[in-house]
N, CA, C and O of each residue as an XYZ file, in Angstrom:
704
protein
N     -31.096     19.709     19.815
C     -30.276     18.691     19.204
C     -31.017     18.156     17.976
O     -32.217     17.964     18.172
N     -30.528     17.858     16.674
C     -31.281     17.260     15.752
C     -31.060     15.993     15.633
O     -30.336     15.412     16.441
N     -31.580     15.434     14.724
C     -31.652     14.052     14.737
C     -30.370     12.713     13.940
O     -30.011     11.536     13.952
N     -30.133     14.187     13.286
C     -28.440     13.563     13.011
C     -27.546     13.604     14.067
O     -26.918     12.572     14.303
N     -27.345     14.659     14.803
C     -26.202     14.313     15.820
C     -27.431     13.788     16.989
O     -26.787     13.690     18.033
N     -28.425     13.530     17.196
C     -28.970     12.223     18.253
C     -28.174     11.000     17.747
O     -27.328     10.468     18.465
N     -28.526     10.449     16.182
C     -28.426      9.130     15.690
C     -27.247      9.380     16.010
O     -26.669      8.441     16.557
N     -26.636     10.363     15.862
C     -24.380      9.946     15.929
C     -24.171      9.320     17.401
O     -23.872      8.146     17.619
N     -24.395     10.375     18.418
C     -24.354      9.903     19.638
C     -25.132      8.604     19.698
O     -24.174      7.831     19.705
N     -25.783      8.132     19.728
C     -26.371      6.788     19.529
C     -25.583      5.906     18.900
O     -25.286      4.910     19.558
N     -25.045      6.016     17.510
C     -23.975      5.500     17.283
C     -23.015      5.616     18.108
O     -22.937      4.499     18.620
N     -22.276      6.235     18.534
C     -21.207      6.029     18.893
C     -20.796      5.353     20.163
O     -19.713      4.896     20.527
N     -22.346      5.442     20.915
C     -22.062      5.052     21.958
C     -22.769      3.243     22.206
O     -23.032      2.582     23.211
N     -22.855      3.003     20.849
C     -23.745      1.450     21.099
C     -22.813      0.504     19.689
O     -23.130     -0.638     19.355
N     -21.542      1.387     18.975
C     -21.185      0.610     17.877
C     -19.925     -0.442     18.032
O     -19.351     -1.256     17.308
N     -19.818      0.039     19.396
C     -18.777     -1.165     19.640
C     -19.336     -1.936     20.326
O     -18.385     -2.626     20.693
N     -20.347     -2.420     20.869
C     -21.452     -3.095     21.635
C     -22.017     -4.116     20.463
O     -22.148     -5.314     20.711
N     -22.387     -3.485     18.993
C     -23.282     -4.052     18.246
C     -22.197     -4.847     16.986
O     -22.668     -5.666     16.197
N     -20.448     -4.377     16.966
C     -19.789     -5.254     16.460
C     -19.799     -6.318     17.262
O     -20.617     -7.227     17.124
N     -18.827     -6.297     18.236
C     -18.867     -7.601     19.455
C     -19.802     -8.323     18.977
O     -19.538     -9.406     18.453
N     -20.999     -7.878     19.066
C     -22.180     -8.975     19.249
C     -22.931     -9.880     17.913
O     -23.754    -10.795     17.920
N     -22.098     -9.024     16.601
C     -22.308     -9.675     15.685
C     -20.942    -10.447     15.512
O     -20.947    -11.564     14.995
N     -19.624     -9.780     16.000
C     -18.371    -10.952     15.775
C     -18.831    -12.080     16.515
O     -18.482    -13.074     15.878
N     -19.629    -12.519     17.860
C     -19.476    -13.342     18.180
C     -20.508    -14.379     17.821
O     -20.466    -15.507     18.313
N     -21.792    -13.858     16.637
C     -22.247    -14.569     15.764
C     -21.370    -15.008     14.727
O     -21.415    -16.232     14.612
N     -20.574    -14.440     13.916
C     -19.815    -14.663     12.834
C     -18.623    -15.212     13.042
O     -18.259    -16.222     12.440
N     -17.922    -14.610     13.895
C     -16.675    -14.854     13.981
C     -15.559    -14.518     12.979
O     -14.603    -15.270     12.786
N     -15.700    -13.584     12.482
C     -15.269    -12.629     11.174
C     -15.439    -11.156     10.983
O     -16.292    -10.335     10.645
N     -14.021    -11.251     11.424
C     -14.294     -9.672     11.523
C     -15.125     -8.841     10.198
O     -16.169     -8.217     10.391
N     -14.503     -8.952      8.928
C     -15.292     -8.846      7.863
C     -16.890     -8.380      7.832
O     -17.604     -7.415      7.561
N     -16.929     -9.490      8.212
C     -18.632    -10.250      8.345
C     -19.571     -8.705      9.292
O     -20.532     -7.966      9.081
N     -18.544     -8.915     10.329
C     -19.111     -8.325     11.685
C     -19.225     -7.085     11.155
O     -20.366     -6.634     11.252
N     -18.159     -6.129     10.444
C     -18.118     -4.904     10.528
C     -19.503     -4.529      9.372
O     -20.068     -3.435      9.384
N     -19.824     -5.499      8.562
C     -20.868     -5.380      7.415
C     -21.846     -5.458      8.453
O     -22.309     -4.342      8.690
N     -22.243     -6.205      9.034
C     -23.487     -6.536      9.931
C     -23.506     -4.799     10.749
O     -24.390     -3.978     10.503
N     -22.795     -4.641     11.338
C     -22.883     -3.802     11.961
C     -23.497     -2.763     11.496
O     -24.526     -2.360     12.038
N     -22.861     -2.047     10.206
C     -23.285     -1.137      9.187
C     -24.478     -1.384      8.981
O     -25.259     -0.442      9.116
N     -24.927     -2.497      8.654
C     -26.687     -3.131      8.224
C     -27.786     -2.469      9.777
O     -28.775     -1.739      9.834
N     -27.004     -3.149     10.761
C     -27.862     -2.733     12.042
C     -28.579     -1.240     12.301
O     -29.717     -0.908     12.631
N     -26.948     -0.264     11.885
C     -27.346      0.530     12.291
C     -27.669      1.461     11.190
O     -27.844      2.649     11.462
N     -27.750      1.106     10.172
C     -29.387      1.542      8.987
C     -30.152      1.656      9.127
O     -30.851      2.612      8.789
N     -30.635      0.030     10.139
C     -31.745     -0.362     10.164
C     -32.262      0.278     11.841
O     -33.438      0.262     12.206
N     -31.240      0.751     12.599
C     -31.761      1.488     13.671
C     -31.780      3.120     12.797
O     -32.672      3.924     13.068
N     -31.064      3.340     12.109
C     -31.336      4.955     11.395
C     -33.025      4.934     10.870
O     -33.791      5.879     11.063
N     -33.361      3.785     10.249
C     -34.273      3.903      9.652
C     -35.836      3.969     10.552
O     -36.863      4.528     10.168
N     -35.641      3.277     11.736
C     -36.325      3.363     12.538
C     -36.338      4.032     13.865
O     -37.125      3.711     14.756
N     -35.569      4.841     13.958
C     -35.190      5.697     15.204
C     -36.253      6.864     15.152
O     -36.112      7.664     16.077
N     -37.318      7.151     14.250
C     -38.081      8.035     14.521
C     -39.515      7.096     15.192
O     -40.439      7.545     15.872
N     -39.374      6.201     14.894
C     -40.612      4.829     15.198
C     -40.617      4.212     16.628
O     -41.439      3.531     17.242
N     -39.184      4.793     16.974
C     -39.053      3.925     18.376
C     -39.880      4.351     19.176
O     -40.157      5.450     18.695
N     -40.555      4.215     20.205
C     -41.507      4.324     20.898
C     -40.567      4.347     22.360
O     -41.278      4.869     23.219
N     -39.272      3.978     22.919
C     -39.076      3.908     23.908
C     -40.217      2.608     25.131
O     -40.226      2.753     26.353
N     -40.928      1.620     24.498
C     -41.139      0.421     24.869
C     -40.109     -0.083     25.712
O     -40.338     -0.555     26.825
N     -38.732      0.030     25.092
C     -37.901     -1.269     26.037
C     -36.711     -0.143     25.662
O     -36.964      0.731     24.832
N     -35.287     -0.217     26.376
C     -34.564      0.750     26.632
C     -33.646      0.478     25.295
O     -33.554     -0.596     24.700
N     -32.950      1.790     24.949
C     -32.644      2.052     23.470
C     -31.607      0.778     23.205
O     -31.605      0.129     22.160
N     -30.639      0.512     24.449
C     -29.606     -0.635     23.991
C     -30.520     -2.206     24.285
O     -29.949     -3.291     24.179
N     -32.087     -2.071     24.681
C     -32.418     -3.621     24.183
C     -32.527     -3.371     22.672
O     -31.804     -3.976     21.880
N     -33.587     -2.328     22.228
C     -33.751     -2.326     21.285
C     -32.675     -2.197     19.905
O     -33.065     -2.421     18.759
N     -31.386     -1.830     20.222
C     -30.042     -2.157     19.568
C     -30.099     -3.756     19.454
O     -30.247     -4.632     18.602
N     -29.971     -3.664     20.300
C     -29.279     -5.467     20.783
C     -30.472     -6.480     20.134
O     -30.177     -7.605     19.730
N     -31.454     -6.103     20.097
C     -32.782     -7.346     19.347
C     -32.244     -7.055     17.957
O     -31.980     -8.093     17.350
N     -32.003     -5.920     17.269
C     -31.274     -5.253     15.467
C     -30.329     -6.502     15.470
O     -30.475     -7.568     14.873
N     -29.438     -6.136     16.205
C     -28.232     -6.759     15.763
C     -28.202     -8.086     15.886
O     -27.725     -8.734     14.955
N     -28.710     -8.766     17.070
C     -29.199    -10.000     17.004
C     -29.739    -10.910     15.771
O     -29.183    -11.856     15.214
N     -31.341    -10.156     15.462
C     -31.674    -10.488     14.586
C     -31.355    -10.317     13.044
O     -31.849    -10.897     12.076
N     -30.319     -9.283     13.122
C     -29.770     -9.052     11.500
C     -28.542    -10.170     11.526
O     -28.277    -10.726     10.460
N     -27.764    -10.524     12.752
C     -26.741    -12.003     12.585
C     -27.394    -13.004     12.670
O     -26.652    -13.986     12.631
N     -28.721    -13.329     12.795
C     -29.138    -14.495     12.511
C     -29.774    -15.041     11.358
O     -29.968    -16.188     10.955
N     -30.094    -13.692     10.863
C     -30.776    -13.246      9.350
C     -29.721    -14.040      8.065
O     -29.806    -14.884      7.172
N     -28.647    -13.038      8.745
C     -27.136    -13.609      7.807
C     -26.829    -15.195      7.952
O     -26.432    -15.786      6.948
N     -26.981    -15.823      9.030
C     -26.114    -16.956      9.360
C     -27.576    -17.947      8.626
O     -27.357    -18.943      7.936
N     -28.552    -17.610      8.836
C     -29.523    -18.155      7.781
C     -29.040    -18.200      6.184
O     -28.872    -19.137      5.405
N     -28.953    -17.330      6.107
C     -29.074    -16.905      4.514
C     -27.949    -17.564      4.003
O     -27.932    -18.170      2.932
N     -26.909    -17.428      4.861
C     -24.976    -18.296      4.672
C     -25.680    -19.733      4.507
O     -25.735    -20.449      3.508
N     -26.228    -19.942      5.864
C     -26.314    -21.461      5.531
C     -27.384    -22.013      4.408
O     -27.116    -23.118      3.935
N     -28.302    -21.500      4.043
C     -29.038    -21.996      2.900
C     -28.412    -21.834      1.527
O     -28.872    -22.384      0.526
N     -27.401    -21.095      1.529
C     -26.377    -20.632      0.333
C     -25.510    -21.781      0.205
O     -25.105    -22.323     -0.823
N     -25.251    -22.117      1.640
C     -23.966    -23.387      1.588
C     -24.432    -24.715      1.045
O     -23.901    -25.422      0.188
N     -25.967    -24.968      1.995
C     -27.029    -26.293      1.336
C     -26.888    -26.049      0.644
O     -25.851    -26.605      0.283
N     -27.400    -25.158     -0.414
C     -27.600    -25.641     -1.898
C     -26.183    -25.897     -2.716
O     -26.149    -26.714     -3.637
N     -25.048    -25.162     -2.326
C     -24.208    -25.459     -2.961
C     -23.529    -27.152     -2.610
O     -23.299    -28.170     -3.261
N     -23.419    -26.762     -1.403
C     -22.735    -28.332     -0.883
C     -24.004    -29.462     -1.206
O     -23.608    -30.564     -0.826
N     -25.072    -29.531     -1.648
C     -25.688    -30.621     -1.589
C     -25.821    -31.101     -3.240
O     -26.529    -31.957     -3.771
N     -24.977    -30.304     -3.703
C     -25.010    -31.231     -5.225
C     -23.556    -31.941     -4.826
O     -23.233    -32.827     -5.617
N     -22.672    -31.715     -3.789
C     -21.665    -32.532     -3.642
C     -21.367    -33.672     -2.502
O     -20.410    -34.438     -2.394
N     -22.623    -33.491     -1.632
C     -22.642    -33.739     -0.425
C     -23.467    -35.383     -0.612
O     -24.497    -35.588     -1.256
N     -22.648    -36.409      0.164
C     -23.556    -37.366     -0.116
C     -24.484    -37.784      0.795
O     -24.215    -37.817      1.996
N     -25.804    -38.187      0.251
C     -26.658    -38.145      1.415
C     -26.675    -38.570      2.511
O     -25.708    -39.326      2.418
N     -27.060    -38.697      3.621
C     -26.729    -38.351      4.996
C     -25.914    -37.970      6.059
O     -25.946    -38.142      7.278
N     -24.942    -37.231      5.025
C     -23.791    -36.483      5.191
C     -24.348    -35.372      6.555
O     -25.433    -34.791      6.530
N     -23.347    -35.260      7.675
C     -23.436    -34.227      8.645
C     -23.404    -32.725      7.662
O     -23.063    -32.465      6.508
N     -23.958    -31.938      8.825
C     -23.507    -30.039      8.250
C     -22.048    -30.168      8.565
O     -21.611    -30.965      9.396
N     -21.373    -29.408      7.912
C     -20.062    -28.966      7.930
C     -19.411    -28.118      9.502
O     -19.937    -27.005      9.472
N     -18.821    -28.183     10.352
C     -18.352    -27.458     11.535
C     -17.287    -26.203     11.248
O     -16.366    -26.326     10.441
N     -17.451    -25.367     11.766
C     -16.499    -23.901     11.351
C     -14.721    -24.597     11.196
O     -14.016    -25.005     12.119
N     -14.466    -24.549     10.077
C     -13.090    -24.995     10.126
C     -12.138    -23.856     10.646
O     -12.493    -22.684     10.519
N     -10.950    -24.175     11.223
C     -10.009    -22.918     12.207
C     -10.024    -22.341     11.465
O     -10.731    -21.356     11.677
N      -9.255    -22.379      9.853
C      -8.967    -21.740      8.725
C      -9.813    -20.228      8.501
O      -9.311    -19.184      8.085
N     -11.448    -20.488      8.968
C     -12.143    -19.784      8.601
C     -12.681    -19.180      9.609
O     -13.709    -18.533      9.408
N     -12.043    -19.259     11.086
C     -12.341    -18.672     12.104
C     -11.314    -17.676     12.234
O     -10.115    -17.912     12.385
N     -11.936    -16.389     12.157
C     -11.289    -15.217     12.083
C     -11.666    -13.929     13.095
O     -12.084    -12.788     12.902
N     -11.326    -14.655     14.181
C     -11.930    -13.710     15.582
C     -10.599    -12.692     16.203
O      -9.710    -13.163     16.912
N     -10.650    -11.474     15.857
C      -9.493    -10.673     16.100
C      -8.987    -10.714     17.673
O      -7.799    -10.590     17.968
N     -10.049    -10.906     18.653
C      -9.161    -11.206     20.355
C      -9.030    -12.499     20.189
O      -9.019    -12.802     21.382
N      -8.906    -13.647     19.554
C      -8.140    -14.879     19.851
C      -6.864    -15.052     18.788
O      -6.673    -14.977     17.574
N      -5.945    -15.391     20.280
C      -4.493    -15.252     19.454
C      -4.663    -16.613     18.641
O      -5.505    -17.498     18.794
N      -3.540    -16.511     17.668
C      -3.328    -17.975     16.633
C      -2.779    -19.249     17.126
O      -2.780    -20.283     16.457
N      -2.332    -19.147     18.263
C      -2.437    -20.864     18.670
C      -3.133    -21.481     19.001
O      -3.130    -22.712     18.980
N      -4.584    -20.150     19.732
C      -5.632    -20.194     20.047
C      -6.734    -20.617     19.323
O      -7.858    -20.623     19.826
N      -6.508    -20.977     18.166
C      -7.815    -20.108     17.455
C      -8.206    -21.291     17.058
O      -9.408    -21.219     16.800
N      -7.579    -22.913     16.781
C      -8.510    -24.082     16.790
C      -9.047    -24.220     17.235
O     -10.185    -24.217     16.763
N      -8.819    -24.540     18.855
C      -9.311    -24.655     20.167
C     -11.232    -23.982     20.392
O     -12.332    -24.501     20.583
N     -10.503    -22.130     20.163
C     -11.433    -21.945     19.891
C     -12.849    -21.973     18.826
O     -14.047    -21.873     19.089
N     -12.089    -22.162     17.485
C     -13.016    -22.714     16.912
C     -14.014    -23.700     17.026
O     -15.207    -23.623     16.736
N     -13.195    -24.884     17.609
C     -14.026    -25.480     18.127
C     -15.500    -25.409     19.004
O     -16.654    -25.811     18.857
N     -14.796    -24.723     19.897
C     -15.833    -24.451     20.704
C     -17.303    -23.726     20.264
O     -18.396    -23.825     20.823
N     -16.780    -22.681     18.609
C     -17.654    -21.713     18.411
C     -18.775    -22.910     17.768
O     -19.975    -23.101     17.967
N     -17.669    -23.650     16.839
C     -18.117    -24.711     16.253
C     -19.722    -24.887     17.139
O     -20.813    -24.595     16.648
N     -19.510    -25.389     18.417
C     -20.455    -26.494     19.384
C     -21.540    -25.436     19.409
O     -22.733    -25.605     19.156
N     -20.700    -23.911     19.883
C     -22.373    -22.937     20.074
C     -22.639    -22.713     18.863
O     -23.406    -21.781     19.102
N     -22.653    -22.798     17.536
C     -22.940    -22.655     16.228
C     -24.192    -23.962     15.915
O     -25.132    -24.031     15.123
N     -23.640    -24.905     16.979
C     -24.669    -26.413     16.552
C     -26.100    -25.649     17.464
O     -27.299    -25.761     17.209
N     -25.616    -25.098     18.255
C     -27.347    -24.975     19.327
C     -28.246    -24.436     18.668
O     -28.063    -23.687     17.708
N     -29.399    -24.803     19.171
C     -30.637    -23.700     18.800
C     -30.354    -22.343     18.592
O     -29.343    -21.937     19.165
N     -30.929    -21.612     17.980
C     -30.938    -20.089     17.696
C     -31.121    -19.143     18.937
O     -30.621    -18.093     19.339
N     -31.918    -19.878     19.276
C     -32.195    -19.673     20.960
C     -31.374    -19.527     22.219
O     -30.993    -18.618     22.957
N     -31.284    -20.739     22.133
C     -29.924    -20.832     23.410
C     -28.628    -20.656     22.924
O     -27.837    -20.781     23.859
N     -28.007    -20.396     21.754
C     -27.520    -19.484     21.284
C     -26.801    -18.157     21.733
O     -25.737    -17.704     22.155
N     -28.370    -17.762     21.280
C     -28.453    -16.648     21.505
C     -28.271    -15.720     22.860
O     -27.797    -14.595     23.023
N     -29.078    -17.050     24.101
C     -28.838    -16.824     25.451
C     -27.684    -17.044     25.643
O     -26.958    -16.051     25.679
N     -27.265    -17.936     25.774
C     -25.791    -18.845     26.092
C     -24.458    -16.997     25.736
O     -23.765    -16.417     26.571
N     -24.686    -16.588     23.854
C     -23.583    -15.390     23.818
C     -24.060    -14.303     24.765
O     -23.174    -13.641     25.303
N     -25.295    -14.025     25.044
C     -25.192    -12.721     25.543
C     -24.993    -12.731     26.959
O     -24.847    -11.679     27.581
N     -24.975    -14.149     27.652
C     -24.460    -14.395     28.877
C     -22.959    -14.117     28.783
O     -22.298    -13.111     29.040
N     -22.686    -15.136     28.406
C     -20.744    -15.051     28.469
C     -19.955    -14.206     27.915
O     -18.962    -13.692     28.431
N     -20.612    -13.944     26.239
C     -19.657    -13.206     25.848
C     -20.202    -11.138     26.403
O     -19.400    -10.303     26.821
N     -21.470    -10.953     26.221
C     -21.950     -9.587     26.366
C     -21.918     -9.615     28.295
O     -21.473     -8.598     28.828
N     -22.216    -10.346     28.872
C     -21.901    -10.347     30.230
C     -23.328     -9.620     30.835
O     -23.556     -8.933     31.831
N     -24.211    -10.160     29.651
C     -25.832     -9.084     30.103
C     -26.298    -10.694     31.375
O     -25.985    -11.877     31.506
N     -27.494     -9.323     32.245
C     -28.225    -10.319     33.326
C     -28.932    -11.026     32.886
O     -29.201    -10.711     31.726
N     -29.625    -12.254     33.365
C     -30.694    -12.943     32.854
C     -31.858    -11.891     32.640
O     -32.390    -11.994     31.535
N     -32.283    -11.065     33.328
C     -32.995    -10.264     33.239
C     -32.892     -9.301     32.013
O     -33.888     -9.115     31.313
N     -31.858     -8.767     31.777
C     -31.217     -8.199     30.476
C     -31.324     -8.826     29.469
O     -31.663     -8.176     28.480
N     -31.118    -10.118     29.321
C     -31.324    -11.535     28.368
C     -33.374    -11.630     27.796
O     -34.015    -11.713     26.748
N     -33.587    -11.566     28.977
C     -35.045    -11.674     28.683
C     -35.919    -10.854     27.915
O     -36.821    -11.040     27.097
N     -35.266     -9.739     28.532
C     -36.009     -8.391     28.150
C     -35.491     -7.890     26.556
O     -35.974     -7.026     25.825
N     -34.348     -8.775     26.353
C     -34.084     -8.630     25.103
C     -34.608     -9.763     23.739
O     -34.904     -9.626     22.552
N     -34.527    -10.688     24.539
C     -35.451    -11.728     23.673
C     -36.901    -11.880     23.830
O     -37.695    -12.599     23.224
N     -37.112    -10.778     25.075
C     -38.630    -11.268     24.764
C     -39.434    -12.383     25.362
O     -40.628    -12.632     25.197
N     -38.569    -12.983     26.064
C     -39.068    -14.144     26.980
C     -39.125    -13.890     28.473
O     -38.487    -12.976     28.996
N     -39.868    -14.682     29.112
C     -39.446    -14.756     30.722
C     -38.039    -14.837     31.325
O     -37.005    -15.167     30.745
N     -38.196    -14.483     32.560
C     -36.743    -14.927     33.311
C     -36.253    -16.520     33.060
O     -35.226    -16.917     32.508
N     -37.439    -17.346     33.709
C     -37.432    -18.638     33.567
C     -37.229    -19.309     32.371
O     -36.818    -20.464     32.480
N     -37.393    -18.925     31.394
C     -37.413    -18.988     29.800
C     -35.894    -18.873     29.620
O     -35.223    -19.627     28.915
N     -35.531    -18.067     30.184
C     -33.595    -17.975     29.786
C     -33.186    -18.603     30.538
O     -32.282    -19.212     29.965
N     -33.245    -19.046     31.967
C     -32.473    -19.989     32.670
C     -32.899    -21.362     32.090
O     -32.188    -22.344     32.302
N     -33.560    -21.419     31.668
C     -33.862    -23.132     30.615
C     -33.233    -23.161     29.781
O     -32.613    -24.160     29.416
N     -33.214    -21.803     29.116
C     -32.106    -21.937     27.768
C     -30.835    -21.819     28.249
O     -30.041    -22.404     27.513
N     -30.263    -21.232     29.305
C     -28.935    -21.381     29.363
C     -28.462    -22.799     30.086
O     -27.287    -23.164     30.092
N     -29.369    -23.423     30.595
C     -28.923    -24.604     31.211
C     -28.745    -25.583     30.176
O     -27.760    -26.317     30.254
N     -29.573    -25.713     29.190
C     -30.037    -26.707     28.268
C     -28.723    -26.606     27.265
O     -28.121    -27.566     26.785
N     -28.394    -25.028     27.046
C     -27.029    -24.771     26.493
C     -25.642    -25.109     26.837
O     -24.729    -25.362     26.050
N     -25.599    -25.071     28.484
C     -24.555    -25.310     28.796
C     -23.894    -26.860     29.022
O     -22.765    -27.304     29.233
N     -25.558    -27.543     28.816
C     -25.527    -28.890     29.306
C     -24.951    -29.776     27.907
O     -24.137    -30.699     27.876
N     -25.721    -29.103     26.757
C     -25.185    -29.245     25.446
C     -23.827    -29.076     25.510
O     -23.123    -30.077     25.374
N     -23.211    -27.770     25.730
C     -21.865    -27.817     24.906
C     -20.944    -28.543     26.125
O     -19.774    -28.840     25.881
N     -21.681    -28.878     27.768
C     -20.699    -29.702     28.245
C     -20.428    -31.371     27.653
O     -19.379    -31.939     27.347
N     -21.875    -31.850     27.648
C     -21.716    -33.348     26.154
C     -20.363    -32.771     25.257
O     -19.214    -33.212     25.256
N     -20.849    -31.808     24.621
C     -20.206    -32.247     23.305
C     -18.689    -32.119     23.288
O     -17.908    -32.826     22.652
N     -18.295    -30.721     24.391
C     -16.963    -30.781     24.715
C     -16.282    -31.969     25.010
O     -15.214    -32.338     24.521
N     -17.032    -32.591     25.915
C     -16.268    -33.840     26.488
C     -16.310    -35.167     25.657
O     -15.949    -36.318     25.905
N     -16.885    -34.570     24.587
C     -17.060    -36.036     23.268
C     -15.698    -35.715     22.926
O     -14.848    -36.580     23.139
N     -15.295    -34.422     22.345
C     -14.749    -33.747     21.413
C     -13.402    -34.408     21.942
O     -12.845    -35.269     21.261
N     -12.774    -33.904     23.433
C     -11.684    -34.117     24.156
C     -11.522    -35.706     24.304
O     -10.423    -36.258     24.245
N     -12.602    -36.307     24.480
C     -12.336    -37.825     24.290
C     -12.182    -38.938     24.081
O     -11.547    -39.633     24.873
């Protein structure tokens, strides 16, 4: 087998895994399908380097991770500088408006609601975040979680509690 049809099969079998997981950083399809393309460059580019350390879909899943957080950095320091010649000082960050929530499985009556919500996991740490999507939305184990971030078991059940405890506050601000 050569290493072009390895990388294909590799693609093909991890590229709907590595959109998902950047739509549910972005929330744009757009966004997602660019990220995706970026990821898996950046796994082309390093697929002779892999060492087989940690199993090929952690090592997907840390790419794509870290290339949507790369982006959602780079968005938001793009937005500071623009919004802060208009922004008056001690003005909040801005929350995902529906308008601009563009998640292809949520239908349109849906899609405030949900915005909202993305809104609240958009406020968390990068971290719990990060734990919090690959719990609910990727449906990975804590163990799966860990081994992908790199932390302990115990390390992700802190972050998902601390997450869930967050977006239960803020939901129930939101609703009341």
């Amino acid at each position: 087998m050569t290493e072009e049809s390895s990388f294909k099969d590799v693609y093909d079998r991890h590229v709907r895994m590595v959109f998902n997981l950047c739509l549910n950083y972005v929330q744009n399809s757009d966004d997602a399908q660019e990220l995706t393309q970026d990821v898996f460059v950046k796994v082309h580019e390093g697929f002779e380097k892999f060492r087989g350390d940690a199993a090929l879909r952690t090592w997907i899943h840390r790419i794509a991770i870290n290339t949507s957080l790369d982006h959602l950095k780079a968005q938001k320091r793009q937005k500071r500088s623009l919004f802060s010649l208009f922004r008056p000082a001690g003005h909040q960050a801005e929350h995902v408006a529906a308008s601009a929530f563009d998640h292809p499985g949520v239908l349109l009556e849906n899609r405030e609601a949900t915005a909202r919500i993305f809104g609240h996991i958009n406020a968390l740490p990068a971290q719990q975040k990060t734990a919090l999507l690959m719990k609910s939305m990727e449906g990975l184990s804590q163990n799966e979680i860990a081994e992908v971030m790199g932390v302990s078991n115990k390390a992700v059940e802190s972050l998902l509690s601390r997450a869930r405890q967050h977006m239960r506050k803020e939901l129930g601000r939101s609703e009341g």
